[in-house]
N, C-alpha and C positions, 0 to 999 in steps of 0.2 A: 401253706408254707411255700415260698417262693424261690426258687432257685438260686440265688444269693445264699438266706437263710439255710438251704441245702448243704451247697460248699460248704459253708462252713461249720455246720455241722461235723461233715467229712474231714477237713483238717484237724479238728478238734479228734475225733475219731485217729486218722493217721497218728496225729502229735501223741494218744496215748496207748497207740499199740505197739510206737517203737518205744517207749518207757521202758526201763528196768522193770521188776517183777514187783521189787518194794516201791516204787513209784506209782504203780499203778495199784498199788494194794491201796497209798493213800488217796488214791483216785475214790477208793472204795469204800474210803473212811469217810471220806467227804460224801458220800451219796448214804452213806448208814446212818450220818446224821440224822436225815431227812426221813422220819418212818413212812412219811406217805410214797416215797421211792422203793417202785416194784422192782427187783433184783431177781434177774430169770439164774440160775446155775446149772451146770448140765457137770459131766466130768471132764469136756476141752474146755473150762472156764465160766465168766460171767460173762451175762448179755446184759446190757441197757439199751432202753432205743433214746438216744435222747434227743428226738422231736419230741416227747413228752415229758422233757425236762423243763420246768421254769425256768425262766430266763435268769432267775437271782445262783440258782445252781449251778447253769451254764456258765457265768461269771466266775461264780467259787473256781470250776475248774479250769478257768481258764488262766487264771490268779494263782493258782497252784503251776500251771504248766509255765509260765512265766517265768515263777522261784525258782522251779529245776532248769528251765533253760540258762536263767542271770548264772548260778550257781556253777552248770555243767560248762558256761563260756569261760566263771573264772578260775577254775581250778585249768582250764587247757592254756590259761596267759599265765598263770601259777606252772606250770609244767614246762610252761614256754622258755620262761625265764630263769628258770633253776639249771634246764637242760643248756642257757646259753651262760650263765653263771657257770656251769660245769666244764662247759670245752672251755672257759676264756679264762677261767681258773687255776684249772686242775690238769687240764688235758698237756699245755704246756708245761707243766711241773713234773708230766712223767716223763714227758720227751726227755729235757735237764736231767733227769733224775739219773737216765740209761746211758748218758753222753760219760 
């Protein structure tokens, strides 16, 4: 394995240790799929090493971290624009409201 291939392993790794709990569960669903995937458990959690992951799996998860990132960007422009809906709406309405 060549240190390119390394990284990015590692990102992949980072990308899913800051995941939610349920995000990383279906991390887990995605690798349960796969019976030939050894899944170590201890009681601080699962281990995968995934250098010895195929590359068709490495895909799936990366395919998944993609969905939750699209997902987690549009709900914060969804957030964005309710929160700017909200002062250019409402925020002035109360002002009027107390005059």
């Amino acid at each position: 394995m060549n240190t390119e291939e390394v990284h990015h392993l590692e990102d992949i790794k980072y990308k899913v240790e800051k995941m939610s709990k349920s995000n990383q569960i279906e991390i887990l669903k995605i690798l349960n799929n796969h019976k030939n995937i050894k899944l170590n458990e201890n009681k601080s959690g699962v281990y995968v090493n995934l250098s010895f992951l195929p590359s068709n799996i490495i895909k799936e998860i990366e395919n998944y971290i993609e969905y939750v990132t699209a997902q987690e960007d549009s709900l914060k422009q969804l957030e964005m624009k309710k929160d700017l809906f909200k002062s250019t709406y409402f925020m002035d309405n109360d002002i009027n409201h107390y005059e």
